[in-house]
Every structure is written in structure tokens, then in C-alpha cells.
C-alpha positions as CSV (number, residue, x, y, z in Angstrom):
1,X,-6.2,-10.4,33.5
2,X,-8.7,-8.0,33.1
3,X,-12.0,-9.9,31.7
4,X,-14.1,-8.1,29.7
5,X,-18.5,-8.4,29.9
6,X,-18.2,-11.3,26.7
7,X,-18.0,-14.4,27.3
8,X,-17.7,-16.3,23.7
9,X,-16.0,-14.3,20.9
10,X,-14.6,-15.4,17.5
11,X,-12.4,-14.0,14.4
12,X,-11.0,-14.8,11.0
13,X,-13.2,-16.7,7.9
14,X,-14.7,-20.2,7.0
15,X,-16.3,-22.2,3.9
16,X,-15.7,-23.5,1.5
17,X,-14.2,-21.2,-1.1
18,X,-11.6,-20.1,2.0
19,X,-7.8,-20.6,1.9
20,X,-4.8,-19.9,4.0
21,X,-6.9,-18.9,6.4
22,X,-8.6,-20.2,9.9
23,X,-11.8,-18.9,11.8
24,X,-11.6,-19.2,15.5
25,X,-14.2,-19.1,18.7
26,X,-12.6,-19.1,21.9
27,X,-15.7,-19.5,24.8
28,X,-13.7,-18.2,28.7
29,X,-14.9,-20.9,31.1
30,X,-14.5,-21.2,34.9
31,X,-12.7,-24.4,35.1
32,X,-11.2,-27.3,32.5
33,X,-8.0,-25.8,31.4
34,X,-7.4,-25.0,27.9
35,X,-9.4,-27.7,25.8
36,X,-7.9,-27.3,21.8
37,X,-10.3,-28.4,19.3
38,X,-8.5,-28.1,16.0
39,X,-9.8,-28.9,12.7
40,X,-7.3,-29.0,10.1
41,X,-6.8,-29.5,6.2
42,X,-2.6,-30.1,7.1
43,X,-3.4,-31.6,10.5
44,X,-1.0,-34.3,9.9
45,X,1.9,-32.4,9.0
46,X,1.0,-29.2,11.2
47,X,-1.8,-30.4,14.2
48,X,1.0,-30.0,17.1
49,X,2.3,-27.1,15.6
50,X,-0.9,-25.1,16.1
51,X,-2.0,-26.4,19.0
52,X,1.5,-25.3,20.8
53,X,0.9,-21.7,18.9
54,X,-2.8,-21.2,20.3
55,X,-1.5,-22.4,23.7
56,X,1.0,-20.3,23.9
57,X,-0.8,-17.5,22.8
58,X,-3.5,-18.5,25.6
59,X,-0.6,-18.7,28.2
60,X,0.9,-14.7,27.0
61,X,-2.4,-13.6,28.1
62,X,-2.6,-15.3,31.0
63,X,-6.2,-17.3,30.2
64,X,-5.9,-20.5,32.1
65,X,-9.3,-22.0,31.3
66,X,-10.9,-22.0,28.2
67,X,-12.3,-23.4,24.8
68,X,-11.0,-22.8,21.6
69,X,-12.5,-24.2,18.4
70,X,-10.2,-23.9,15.7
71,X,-11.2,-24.5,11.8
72,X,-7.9,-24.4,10.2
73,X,-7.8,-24.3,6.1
74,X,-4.0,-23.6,5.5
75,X,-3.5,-20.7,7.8
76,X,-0.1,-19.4,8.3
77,X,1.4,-18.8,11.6
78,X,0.6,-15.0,10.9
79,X,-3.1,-16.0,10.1
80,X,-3.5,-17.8,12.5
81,X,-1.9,-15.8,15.2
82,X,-3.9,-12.9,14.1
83,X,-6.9,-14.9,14.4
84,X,-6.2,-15.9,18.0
85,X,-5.4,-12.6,18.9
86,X,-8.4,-10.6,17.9
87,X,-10.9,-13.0,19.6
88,X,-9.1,-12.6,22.7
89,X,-8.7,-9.3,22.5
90,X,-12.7,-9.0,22.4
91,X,-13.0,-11.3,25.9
92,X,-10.5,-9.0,28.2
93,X,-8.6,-5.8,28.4
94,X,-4.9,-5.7,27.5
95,X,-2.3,-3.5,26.5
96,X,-0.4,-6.2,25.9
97,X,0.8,-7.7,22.1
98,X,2.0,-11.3,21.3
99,X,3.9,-10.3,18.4
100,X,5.8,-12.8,15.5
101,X,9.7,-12.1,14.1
102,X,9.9,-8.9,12.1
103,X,11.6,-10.8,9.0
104,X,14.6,-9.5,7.5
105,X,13.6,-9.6,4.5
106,X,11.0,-6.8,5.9
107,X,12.8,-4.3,7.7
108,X,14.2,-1.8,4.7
109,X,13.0,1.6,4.6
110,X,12.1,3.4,1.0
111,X,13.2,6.3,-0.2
112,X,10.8,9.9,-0.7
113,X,11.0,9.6,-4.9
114,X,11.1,6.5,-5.6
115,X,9.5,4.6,-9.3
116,X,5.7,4.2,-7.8
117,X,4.3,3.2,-10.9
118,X,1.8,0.3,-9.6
119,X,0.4,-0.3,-6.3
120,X,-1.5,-3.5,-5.8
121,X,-4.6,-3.3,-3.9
122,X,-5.0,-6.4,-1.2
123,X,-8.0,-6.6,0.9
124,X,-6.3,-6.3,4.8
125,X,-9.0,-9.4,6.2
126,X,-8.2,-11.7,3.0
127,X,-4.2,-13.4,4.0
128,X,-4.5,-15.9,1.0
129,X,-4.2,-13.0,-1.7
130,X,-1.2,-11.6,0.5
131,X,1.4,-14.7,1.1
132,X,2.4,-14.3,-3.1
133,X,1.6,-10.5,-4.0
134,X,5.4,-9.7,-3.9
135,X,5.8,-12.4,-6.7
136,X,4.2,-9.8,-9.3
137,X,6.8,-7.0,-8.7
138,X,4.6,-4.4,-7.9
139,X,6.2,-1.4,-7.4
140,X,3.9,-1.3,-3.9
141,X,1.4,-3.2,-2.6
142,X,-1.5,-1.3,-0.2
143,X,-2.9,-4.2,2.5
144,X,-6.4,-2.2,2.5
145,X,-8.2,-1.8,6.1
146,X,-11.0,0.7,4.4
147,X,-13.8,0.0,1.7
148,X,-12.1,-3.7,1.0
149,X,-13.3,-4.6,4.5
150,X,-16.4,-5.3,6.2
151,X,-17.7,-2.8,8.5
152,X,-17.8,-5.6,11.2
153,X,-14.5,-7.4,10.3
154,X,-12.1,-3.9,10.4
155,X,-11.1,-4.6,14.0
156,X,-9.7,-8.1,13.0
157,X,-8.7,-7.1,9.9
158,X,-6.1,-4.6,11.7
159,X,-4.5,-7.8,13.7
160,X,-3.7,-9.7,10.0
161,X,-2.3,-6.5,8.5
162,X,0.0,-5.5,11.4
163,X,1.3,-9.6,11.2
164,X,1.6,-9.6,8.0
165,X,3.7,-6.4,7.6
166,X,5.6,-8.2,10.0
167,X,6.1,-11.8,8.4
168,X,5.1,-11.7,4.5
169,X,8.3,-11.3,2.2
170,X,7.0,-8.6,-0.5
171,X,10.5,-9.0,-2.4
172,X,11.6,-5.0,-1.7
173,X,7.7,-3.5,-2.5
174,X,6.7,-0.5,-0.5
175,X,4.5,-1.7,2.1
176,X,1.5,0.5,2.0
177,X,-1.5,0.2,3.9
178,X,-4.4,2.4,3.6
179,X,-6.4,3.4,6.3
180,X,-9.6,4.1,7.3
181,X,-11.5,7.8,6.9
182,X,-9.8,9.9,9.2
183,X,-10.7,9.9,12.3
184,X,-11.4,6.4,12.5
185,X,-8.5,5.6,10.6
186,X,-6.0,7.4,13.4
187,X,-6.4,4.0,15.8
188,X,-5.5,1.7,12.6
189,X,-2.3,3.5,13.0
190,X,-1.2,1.7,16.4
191,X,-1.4,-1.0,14.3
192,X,0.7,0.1,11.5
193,X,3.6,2.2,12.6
194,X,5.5,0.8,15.2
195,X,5.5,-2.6,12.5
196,X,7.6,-1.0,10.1
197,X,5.3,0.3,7.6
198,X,7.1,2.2,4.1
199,X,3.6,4.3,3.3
200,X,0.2,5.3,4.7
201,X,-2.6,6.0,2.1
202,X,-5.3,8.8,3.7
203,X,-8.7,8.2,2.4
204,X,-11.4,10.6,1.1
205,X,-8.6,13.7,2.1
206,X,-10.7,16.9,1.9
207,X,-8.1,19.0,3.9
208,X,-4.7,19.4,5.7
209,X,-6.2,19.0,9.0
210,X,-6.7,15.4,8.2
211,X,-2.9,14.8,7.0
212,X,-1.9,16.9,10.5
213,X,-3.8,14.6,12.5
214,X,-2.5,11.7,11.0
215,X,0.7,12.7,11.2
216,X,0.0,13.8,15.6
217,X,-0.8,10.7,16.0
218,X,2.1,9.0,13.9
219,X,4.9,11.2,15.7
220,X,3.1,10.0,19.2
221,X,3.6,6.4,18.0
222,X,7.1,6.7,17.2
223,X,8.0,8.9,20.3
224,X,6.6,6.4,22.5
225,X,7.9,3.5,20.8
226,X,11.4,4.5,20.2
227,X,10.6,5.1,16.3
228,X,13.3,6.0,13.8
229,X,13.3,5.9,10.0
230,X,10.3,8.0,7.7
231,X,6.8,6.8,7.5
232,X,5.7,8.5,3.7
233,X,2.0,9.5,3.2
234,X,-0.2,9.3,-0.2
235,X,-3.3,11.1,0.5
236,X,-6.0,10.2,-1.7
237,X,-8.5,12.5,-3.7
238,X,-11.7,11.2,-4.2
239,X,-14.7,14.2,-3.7
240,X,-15.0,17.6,-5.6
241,X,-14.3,19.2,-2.4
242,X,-10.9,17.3,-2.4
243,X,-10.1,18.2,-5.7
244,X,-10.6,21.7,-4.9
245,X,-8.3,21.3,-2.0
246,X,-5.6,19.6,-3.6
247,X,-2.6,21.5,-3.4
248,X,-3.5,22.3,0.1
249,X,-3.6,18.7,0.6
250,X,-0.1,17.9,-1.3
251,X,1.6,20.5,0.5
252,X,0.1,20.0,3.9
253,X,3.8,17.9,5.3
254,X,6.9,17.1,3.9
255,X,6.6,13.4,4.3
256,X,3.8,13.4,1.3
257,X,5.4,11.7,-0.9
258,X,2.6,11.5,-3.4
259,X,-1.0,12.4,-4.2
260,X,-3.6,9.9,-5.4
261,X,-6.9,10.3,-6.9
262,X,-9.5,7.6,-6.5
263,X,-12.2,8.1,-9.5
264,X,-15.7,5.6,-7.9
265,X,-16.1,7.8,-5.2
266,X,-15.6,11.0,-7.1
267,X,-17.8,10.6,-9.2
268,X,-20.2,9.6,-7.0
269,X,-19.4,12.3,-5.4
270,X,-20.2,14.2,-8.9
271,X,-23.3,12.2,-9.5
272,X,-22.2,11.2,-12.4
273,X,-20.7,7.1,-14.3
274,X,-17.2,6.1,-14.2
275,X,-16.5,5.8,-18.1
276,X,-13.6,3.8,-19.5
277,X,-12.7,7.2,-21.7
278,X,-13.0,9.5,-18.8
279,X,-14.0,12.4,-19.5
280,X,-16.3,12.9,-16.8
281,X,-13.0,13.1,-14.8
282,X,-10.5,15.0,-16.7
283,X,-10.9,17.9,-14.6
284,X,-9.9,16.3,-11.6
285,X,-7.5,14.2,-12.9
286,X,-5.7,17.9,-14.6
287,X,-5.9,19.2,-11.1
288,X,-4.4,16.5,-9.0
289,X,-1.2,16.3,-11.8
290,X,-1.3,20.1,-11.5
291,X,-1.3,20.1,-7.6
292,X,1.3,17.7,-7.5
293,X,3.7,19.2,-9.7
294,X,3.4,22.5,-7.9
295,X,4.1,20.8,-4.7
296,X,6.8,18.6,-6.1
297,X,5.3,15.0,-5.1
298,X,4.1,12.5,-7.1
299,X,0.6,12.7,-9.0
300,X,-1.2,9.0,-9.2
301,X,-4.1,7.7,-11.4
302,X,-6.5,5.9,-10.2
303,X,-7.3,1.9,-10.5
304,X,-8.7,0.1,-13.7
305,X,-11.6,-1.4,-12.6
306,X,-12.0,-3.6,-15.6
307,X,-9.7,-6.4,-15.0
308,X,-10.3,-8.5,-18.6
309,X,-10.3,-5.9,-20.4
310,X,-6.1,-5.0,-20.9
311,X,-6.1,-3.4,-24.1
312,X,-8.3,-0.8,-22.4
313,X,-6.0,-0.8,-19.6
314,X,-3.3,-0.2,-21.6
315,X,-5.1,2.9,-23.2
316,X,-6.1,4.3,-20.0
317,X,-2.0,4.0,-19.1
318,X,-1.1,6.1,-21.9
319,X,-3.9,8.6,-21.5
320,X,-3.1,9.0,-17.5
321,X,0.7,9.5,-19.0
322,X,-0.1,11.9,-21.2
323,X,-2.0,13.7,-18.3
324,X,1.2,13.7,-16.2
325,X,0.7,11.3,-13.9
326,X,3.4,9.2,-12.4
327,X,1.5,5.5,-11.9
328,X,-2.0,3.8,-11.3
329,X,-3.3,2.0,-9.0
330,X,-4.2,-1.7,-9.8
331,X,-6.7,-4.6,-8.4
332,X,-5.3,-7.7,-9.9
333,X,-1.6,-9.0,-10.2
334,X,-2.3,-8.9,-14.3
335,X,-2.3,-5.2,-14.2
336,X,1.2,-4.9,-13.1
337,X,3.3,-5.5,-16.6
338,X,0.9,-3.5,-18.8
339,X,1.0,-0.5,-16.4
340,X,4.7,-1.1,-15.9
341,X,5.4,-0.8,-19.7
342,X,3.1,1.5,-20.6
343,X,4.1,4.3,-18.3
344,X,8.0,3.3,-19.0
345,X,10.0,5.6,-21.8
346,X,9.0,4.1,-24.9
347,X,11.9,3.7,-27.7
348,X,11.3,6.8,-29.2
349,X,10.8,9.6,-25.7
350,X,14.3,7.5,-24.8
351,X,16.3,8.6,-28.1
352,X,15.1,11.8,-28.0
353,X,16.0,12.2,-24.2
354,X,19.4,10.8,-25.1
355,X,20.0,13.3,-27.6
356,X,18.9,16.5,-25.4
357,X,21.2,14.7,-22.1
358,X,24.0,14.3,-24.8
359,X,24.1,17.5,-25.7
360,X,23.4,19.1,-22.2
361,X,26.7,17.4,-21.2
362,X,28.9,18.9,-24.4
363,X,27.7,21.9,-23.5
364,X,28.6,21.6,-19.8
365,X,32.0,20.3,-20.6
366,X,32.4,23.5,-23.0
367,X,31.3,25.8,-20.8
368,X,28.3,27.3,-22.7
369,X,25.5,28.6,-20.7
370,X,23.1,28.0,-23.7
371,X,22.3,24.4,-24.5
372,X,21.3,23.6,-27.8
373,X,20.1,20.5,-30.6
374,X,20.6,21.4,-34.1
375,X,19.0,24.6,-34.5
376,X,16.5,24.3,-32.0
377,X,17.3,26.0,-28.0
378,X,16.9,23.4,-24.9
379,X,15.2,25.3,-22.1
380,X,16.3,23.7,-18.5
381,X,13.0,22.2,-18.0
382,X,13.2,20.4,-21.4
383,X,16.3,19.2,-20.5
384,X,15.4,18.3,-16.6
385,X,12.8,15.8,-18.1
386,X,15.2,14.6,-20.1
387,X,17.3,13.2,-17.6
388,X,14.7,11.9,-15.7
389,X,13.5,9.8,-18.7
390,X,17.1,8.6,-19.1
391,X,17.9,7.5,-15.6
392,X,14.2,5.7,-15.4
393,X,15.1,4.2,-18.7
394,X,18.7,2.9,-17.1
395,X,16.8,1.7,-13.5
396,X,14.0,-0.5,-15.3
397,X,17.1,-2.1,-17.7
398,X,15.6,-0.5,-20.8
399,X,19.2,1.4,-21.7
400,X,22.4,0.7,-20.7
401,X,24.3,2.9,-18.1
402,X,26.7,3.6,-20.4
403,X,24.5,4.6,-23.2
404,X,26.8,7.6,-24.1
405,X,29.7,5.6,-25.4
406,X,27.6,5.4,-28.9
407,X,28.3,9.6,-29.0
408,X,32.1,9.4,-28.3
């Protein structure tokens, strides 16, 4: 064991207002053995159970004598684990992990154009507001290590978010994670890739040197590892330089699966407020949708802020629909249905569709190279959308797979 200069050295949250969650203080001593003192809201039920999990933990890295304080407030075996871990890891030098089951229910892949309508954002150093997210049916949910942590709880923060890739059931979600700023955010990927994450969201992208750098480092991962299976990036656009840059950006790799745009820190950026009609960002929004499209990934909107307020929400869906974007981001689990059925088809963009499908097929079948509704012409694009309208209609269970029968 390699001790490092510290002596004393402690991780995770306390207070009152905490849950699912522990705070630990582990002090190396010369002599004693391991001395345990666990305080515990499910003590009862659980006391042994952590104790054997610290001890064991203890034992992986070979620390024979020692004190460990443990204030316990419903921590899962993830938590806590996590928590153990990081305060080790600040007393010696290791290579070494102590790493939980990867769950089955965790270890699907996603595919490059999938529905990414919603993306819940969860702070990465908060595990209460990540045991139930999957609940919601977000299309994705992001475990954030960047601007929802504390500058001096990151390093812990990375140990909860690789465990709970590992061990939290998110009921088929894409598992995102966003990083830090590259380059600090290229160590949060050790961390992230060789856990089985879906997506990695780059931060404050101004160029593709960023998104080849993250993608060096991810490729060295997986080499070294044994790696197979994508890893999808969503860079995120969030200063005028960035906008600027943005089809550079989109088209930088062929694992960008989508673009973001992240509207605080823009305008900020600007010098400017964040309004709820947003026209202080319509440029940027127009060029991220345009960059997108012209690199064939996925434009997204950014989050809501305004979590009361849903009628606005639901106006700030449409609008970002009408812009062309694909999905939003979101901060609360209440979010999810209104995004979800505002950017759907509504009733009427689905007859419509139906008709222009319908009559791509007769036309198909008859083997005319001109498609046509009434006495109006159906240009390729029209019809493209169309499609794509009806088959995202038929996957969210708003039309029936065999809508044509009504036309025979």
C-alpha cells in the first residue's frame, strides 16, 4: 500500500435535509485494527450489512489499521461504496478499483438515432435524486459531473456516477453523463467509459479539437480495457464562439449523435437575460438546428428553467419544434410528459403524414416516378418527413402499425 502525505480524509454529504446518502471520515492510524463507528437511520435492519461492506472495502485495499466514522442516512450499497472509496482514495495511491455488479438490467447499448426527446438533468454528487429518475421515462437521463457540482466535491462525485452507472436500473434510458470543460473533463472519462456508459455530453464545445480529444482519450480507454460497443457524443453549444463553430463541431466524428445548445451560459456569454420568449437566442438556436441538419445529427433545445411554470413550458416546446429541434433538455421529472407530448405528431401533422406515406406507396406500387396528393406534387423531402412523422407516431403508440388498412 502506497500511503499518501494525508492522514484524515472524508467524502459524501450530511444534515438534516440529506437522504440516501452517507458522509464518511476514515483517519489511517498506526495500530488498533479497523474500529467501525456507524451511525445509522436503518441500523437495525442494515448495521452488519455496512459494516461487512466498509471492511471489506478496507481489506481490497489492504488498510489494516484504521478509523472510520460512518453517518449513514439510507445510503445504498452504491452510495455508500462510493463514499468509502473516494476517502481512501485521498489517503494512498492505487490503481486499483473495488467495483459493484454491473446489473443486467444496465448493460444494453443504444442505438445512433434514436427518440431523444428529454434528457433529465441529475446532479452526479446527489444519489437520492438518482435511485427513481428511470421511473419518469425520460427518454435519457445526464448524471451531471460539471456546473451541478461543487468545485471541491467533483472528485467524489466521479466515484457515485461511475457506481451508479453500474447499479441504478434507469428502465432502458440512455445513460448520459456530462462532463467537465474539456480538458479537465478527459480524466472524468476513466470513470465513465469502461462502466458502460450510452452518451457523453461535451461542455462549453467551441471546436473539433475538443470532440478529438475526447474521443483520444475514449478510444485509449477502450483499447486498454478490452472495450467493445459505441460510446455516442452530444456536444453542447453554449458561447457565441460555439455557435459560430457549430457545424464544425457536429461534424467533427461520426459517433456525434447529436448537438445541444445550452442558453444560461450563452447568453452570458452575449451579455445579455435569458427571456421566456427567446428572442435574444433565436439566432443561435436557428444555427445549431441548421448545423445539425447539414451534418445529419440531432439538433437539441435547451432546459426550461422555470419548473412551475408548464404552460410556458409547453409553449417553449412548440416554439423549439417549430425551430426544428428534436428535444429539450429538462431539470425536474414534471418536465418529461409535457415535452414528450408536445414535440410528438399532433393529430393533425399525423393525418397529413398518412396521406403523403399513403400515397408515396400507390405510387411506388404503380411504378410512377412522380408522387402526387390531389393536385398538389410531393417532393422527396416532403415525403421523407412524412415517414418519419409516421413511424414516431407508431413507436410512441399514437397510431397503429397497421394504419393503412383504413386506405384499402
Amino acid at each position: 500500500m502506497n500511503t499518501a502525505s494525508k492522514r484524515v480524509a472524508s467524502a459524501g454529504n450530511k444534515g438534516d435535509r440529506v437522504r440516501s446518502d452517507c458522509f464518511v471520515a476514515i483517519e489511517l492510524t498506526d495500530k488498533g485494527g479497523l474500529e467501525i463507528d456507524l451511525q445509522s437511520k436503518v441500523m437495525v435492519t442494515f448495521g452488519k450489512a455496512i459494516e461487512k461492506l466498509a471492511i471489506d472495502i478496507l481489506n481490497f485495499y489492504e488498510i489494516k489499521n484504521a478509523k472510520v466514522q460512518i453517518a449513514d442516512t439510507g445510503a445504498l450499497p452504491f452510495v455508500l461504496e462510493a463514499r468509502i472509496e473516494a476517502a481512501i482514495k485521498q489517503l494512498i495511491k492505487t490503481d486499483k478499483e473495488y467495483l459493484l455488479e454491473l446489473i443486467p438490467e444496465n448493460q444494453y447499448q443504444t442505438e445512433k438515432d434514436i427518440f431523444r426527446f428529454s434528457r433529465l438533468y441529475l446532479p452526479g454528487n446527489t444519489p437520492s435524486l438518482m435511485i427513481n429518475a428511470g421511473i419518469h421515462k425520460p427518454n435519457g437521463i445526464i448524471l451531471d459531473l460539471e456546473d451541478a457540482v461543487a468545485p471541491d466535491k467533483k472528485f467524489e462525485a466521479s466515484f457515485v456516477v461511475r457506481n451508479a452507472l453500474r447499479q441504478v436500473n434507469y428502465y432502458g434510458a440512455e445513460r448520459m453523463v456530462r462532463i467537465n470543460q474539456v480538458p479537465q473533463g478527459l480524466d472524468d472519462l476513466e470513470f465513465l467509459v469502461p462502466h458502460n456508459v450510452n452518451l457523453i455530453l461535451v461542455p462549453k464545445c467551441e471546436s473539433k479539437e475538443q470532440i478529438n480529444a475526447v474521443n483520444k482519450r475514449i478510444e485509449a480507454i477502450k483499447k486498454e480495457k478490452g472495450i467493445k460497443g459505441n460510446i455516442w457524443l452530444m456536444p453542447i453549444i453554449e458561447s457565441a464562439l460555439g455557435v459560430i463553430k457549430a457545424y464544425e463541431i457536429a461534424s467533427a466524428a461520426e459517433n456525434i449523435v447529436a448537438i445541444a445548445i445550452g442558453l444560461e451560459d450563452y447568453t452570458a456569454d452575449l451579455g445579455t437575460q435569458r427571456t421566456k420568449e427567446g428572442s435574444e437566442s433565436f439566432f443561435a438556436r436557428s444555427m445549431v438546428v441548421n448545423a445539425a441538419r447539414a451534418a445529419g445529427v440531432q439538433p437539441i433545445d435547451s432546459v426550461f428553467s422555470d419548473i412551475s411554470d408548464m404552460e410556458a413550458l409547453k409553449q417553449n416546446v412548440l416554439t423549439s419544434k417549430s425551430l426544428g429541434f428534436d428535444g429539450m433538455g429538462c431539470i425536474h421529472p414534471r418536465q418529461i410528459e409535457v415535452i414528450h407530448r408536445n414535440f410528438a405528431p399532433q393529430e393533425t401533422e399525423i393525418e397529413k403524414a398518412k396521406k403523403i406515406v399513403n400515397a408515396f406507396i400507390i405510387a411506388t406500387e404503380k411504378g410512377l416516378g412522380v408522387v402526387s396528393l390531389g393536385s398538389k406534387m410531393i417532393d422527396p423531402p416532403v415525403v421523407k418527413r412524412a415517414q418519419k412523422s409516421v413511424n414516431l407516431a407508431i413507436s410512441l403508440g399514437i397510431l397503429n402499425e397497421n394504419w393503412r388498412e383504413e386506405y384499402l
